[in-house]
C-alpha positions as CSV (number, residue, x, y, z in Angstrom):
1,X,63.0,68.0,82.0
2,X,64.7,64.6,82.8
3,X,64.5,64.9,86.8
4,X,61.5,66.4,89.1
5,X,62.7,68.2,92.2
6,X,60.2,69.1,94.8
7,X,59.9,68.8,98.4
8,X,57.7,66.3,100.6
9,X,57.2,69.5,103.0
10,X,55.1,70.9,99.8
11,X,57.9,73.7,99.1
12,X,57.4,75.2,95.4
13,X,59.3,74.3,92.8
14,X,57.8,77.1,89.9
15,X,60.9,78.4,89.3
16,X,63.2,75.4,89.8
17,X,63.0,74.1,85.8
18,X,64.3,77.7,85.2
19,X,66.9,77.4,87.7
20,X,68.2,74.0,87.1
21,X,68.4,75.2,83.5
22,X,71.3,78.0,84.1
23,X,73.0,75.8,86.5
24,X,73.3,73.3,83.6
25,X,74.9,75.8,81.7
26,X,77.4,76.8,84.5
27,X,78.2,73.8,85.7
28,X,79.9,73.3,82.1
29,X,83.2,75.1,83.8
30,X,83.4,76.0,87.3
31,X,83.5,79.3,88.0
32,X,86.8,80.3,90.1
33,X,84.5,82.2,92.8
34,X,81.7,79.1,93.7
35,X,81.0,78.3,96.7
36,X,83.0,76.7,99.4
37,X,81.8,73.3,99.6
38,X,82.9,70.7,102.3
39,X,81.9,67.3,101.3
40,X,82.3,65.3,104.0
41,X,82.1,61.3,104.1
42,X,84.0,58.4,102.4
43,X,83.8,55.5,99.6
44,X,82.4,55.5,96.3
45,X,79.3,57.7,97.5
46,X,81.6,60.4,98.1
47,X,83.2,60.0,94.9
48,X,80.1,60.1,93.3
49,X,79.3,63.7,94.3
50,X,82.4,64.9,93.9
51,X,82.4,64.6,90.1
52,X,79.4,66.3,89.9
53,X,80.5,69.6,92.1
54,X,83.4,70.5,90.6
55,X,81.4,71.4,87.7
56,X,80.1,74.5,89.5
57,X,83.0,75.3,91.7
58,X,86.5,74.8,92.2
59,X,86.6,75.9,96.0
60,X,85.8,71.8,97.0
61,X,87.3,70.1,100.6
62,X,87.1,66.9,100.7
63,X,86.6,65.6,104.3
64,X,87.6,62.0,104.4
65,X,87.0,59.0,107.1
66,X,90.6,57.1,107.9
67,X,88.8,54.2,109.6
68,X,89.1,52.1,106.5
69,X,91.0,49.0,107.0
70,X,90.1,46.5,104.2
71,X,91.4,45.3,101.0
72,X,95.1,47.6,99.4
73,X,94.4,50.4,101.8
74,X,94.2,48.2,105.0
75,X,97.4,46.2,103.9
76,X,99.1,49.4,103.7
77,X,97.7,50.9,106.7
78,X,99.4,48.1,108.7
79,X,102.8,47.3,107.2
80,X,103.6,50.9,106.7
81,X,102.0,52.7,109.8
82,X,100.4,55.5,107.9
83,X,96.9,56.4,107.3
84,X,94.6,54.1,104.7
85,X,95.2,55.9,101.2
86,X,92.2,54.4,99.4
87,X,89.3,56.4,99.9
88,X,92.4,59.4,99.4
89,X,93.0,58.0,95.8
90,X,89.6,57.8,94.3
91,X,88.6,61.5,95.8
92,X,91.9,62.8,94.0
93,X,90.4,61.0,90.8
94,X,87.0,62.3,91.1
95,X,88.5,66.2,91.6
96,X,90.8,66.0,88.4
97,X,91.2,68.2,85.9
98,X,91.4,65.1,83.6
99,X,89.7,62.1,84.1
100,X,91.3,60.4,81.9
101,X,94.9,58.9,81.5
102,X,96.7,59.5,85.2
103,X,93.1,58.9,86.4
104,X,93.5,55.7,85.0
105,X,96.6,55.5,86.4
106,X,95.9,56.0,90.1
107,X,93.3,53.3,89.5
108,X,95.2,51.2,87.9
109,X,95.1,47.9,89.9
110,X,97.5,45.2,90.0
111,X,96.4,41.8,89.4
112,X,99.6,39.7,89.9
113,X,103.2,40.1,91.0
114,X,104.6,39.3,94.9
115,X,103.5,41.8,97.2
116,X,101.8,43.6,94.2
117,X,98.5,41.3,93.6
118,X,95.8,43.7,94.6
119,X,97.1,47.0,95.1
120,X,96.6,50.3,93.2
121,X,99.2,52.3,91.8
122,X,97.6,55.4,93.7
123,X,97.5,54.0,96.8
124,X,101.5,52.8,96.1
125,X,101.8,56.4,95.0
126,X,100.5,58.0,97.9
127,X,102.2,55.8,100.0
128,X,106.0,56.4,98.9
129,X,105.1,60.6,98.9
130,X,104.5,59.7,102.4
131,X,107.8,57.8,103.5
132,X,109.5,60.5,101.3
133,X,107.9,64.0,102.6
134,X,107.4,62.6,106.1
135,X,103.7,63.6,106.0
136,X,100.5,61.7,105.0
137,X,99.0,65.4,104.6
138,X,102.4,66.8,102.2
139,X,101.5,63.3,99.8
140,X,97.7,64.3,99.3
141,X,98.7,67.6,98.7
142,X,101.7,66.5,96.0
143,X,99.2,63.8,94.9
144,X,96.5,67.0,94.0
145,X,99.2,68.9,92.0
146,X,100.1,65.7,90.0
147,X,96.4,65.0,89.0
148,X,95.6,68.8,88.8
149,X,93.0,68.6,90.9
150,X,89.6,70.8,91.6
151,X,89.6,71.8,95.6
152,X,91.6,69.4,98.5
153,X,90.9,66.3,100.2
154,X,91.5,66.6,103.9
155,X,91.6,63.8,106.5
156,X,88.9,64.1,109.4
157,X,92.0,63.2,111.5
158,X,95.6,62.1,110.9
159,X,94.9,59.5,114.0
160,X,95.3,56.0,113.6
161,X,91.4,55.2,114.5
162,X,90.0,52.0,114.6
163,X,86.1,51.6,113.7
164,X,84.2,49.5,116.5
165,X,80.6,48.3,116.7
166,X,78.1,46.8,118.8
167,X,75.8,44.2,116.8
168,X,73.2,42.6,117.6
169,X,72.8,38.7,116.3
170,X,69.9,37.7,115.2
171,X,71.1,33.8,115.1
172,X,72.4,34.1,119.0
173,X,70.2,37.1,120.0
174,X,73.4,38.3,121.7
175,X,75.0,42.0,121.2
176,X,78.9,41.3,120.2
177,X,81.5,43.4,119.8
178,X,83.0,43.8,116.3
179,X,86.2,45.8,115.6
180,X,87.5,47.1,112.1
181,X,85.7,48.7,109.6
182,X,85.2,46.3,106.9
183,X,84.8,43.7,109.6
184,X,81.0,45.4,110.8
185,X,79.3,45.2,107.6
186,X,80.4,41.1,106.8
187,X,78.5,39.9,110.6
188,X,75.1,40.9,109.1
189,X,73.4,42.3,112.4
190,X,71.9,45.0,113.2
191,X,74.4,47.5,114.0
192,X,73.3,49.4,117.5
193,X,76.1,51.1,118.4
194,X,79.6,52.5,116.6
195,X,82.1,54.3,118.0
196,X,86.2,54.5,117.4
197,X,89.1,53.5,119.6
198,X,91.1,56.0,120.5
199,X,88.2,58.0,122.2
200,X,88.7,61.4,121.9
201,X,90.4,61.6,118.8
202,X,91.5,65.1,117.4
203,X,90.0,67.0,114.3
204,X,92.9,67.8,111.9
205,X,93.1,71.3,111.9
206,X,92.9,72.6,108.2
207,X,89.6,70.4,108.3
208,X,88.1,72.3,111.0
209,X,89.2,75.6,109.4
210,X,87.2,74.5,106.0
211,X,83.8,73.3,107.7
212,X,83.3,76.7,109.8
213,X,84.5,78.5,106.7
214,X,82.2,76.7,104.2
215,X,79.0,77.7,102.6
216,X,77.8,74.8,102.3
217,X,78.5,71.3,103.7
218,X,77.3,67.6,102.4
219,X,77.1,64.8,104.3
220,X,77.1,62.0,102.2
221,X,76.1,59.3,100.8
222,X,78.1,56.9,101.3
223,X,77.7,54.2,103.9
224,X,76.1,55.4,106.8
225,X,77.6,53.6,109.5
226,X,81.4,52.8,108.0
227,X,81.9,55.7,105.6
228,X,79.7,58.9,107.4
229,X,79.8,58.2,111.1
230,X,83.6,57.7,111.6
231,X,84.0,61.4,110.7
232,X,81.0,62.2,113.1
233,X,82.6,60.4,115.8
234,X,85.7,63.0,115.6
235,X,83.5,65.1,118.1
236,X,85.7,68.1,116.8
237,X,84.0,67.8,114.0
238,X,80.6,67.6,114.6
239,X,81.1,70.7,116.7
240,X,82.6,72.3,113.6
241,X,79.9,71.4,111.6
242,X,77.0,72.7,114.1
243,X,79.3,75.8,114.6
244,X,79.2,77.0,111.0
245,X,77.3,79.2,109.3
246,X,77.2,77.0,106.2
247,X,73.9,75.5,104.6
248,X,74.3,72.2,105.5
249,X,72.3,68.8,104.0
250,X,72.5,65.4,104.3
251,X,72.6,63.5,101.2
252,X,71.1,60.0,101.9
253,X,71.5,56.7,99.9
254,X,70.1,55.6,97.0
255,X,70.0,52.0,98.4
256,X,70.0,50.3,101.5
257,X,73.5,48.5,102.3
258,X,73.4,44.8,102.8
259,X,75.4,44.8,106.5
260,X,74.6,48.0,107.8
261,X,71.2,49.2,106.5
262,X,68.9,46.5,106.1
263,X,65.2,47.7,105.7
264,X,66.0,51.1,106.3
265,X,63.9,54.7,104.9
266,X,65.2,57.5,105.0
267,X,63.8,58.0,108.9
268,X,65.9,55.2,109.7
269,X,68.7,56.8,108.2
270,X,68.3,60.3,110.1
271,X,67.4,58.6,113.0
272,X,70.8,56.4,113.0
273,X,72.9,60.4,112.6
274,X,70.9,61.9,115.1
275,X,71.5,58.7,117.5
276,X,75.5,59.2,117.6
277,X,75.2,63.4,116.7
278,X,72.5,64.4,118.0
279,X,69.6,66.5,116.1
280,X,70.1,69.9,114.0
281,X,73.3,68.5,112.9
282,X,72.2,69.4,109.1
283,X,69.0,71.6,107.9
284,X,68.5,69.9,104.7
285,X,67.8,66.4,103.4
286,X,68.4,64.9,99.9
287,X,66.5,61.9,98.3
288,X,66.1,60.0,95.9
289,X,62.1,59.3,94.7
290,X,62.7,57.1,91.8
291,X,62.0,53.6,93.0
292,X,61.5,51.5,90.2
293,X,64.6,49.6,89.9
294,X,66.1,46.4,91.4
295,X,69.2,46.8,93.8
296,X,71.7,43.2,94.1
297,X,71.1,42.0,98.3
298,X,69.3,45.3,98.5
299,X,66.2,47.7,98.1
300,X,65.5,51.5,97.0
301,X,65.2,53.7,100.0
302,X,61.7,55.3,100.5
303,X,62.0,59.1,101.3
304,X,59.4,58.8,104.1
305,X,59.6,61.1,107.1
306,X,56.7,61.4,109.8
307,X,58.2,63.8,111.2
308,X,59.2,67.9,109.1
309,X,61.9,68.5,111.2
310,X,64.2,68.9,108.2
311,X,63.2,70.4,104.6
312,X,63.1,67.3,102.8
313,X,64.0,67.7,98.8
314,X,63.4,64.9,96.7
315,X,64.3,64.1,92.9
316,X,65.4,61.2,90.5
317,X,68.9,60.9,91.2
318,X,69.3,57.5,90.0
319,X,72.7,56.6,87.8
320,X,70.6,54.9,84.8
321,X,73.6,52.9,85.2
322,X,74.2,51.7,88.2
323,X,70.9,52.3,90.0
324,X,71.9,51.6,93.0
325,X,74.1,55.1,93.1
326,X,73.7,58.7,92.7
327,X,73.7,60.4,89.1
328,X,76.3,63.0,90.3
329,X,75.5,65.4,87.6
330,X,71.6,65.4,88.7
331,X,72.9,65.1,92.7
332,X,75.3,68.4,91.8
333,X,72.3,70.4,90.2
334,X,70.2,69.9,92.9
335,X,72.6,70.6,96.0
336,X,73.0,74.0,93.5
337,X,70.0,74.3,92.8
338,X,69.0,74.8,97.0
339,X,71.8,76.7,97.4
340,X,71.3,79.2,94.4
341,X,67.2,79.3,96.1
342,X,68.4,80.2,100.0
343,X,67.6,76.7,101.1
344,X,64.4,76.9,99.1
345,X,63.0,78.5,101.8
């Protein structure tokens, strides 16, 4: 077997390598009845797992943060009023039927040229579907049918948000206020406190029709604090999420995040969600419990919990790769592989 899967709560894993074994098999085409997944997050984390899902299913939503505000996506975010396309264009890639030459395509960054220097032709694409349908939500939807896409990608809200956070500096031993997105993880504090401006923010409702209609639901990875939370902190949908009947696990990090997550286990991840969310937001934890490898301005995340709240799976679900991210086939198998066992109750 190249991964272990068990569980730190000492559930049974007997007839897991059986398992793991047919879901290999299926996930070579997805079947047109899987299960209704809603993978909710942002970044590359969330690309990550989608790759690996649509293996076993073609019924995928893709719940995505629109707090982002760096790099191409935050130039077009403010010259064209409209919602950040980036995190939009890799989750249309990571759904496609082909990952190949229009993947490459929406990819495809510029690296000269006025006005051009840095921007991707997806996030150009998506743009101009927008200023010619009218509708941020019409050019993600035109965008899926170019790329032929497995499932949808959905944004948590079509509100212009903007990510805020309250740090604390070691240098000044002062709390400051820090607003933007990629702006929180570049002040190298500990983050204490995040929240998004407008307050109140509605839920987009297609989104909140997926989550209480889903069978399952992922949170995560990604970035905890800039890629997770901002979805979190659309209070719609967190009531969604505790609202359906879905099996629903939090996915955490194969790393910790130089910026946001400095030292942290996997208690200090939980304990971050249930801060802003509250507890029994999720039944179901993920890690990873292959430590031995090297992470640049980081460190592997240690799958400790002291306290069984939460049925805590573990496996290797390190990219051999990059190590530092999730093996989306081996993440896929396992989310599967609970679902297919009931939760592995």
């Amino acid at each position: 077997m190249p991964f272990h899967i068990n569980s730190i709560a000492g559930i049974g894993c007997g007839f897991l390598p059986f398992l793991i074994v047919f879901l290999r098999k299926l996930g070579r085409r997805p079947s047109p009845s899987g299960p209704r997944v809603v993978a909710i997050g942002g970044g590359h984390g969330l690309y990550t797992l989608l790759r690996g899902l649509k293996k076993y299913t073609p019924n995928i939503t893709a719940v995505i943060t629109v707090a982002d505000d760096g790099g191409s996506s935050g130039r077009i975010r403010r010259d064209f009023n409209t919602l950040p396309p980036g995190d939009f264009r890799n989750c249309l890639v990571a759904l496609a039927d082909d990952e190949d030459l229009m993947a490459k395509l929406f990819q495809y960054r510029f690296g000269r040229g006025a006005g051009l220097d840095g921007h991707t032709l997806g996030n150009l694409f998506i743009t101009a579907l927008t200023e010619l349908t009218g509708s941020f939500e019409k050019a993600l939807s035109r965008s899926a049918q170019v790329l032929a896409i497995h499932g949808r990608i959905l944004p948590s809200t079509t509100e212009r948000i903007t990510l805020c956070a309250e740090i604390h500096c070691p240098e000044t031993l002062e709390v400051v206020l820090v607003e933007g997105e990629s702006a929180i993880p570049r002040k190298m504090g500990k983050i204490e406190r995040v929240f998004i401006k407008p307050e109140g923010a509605r839920a987009y409702p297609e989104t909140l029709k997926a989550i209480l209609g889903a069978d399952i639901i992922t949170l995560g990875p990604g970035s905890l604090f800039t890629s997770i939370m901002p979805n979190l902190l659309v209070e719609e949908i967190a009531w969604a999420i505790r609202a359906s009947k879905a099996m629903k696990i939090y996915i955490c990090n194969i790393a910790t995040q130089k910026g946001e997550t400095d030292g942290f286990t996997l208690e200090d991840h939980v304990k971050a969600l249930e801060k802003i969310a509250g507890k029994g937001l999720f039944d179901i934890i993920i890690a990873n419990n292959n430590l031995d490898f090297e992470v640049p301005g980081g460190e592997p995340v240690r799958p400790t919990m002291t306290e069984l709240s939460y049925r805590v799976v573990v496996a290797d679900l390190v990219d051999r790769e990059n190590p530092w991210r999730h093996d989306p086939v081996r993440l896929a198998e396992v989310i599967m592989t609970i679902y297919h066992q009931g939760g592995l109750k």
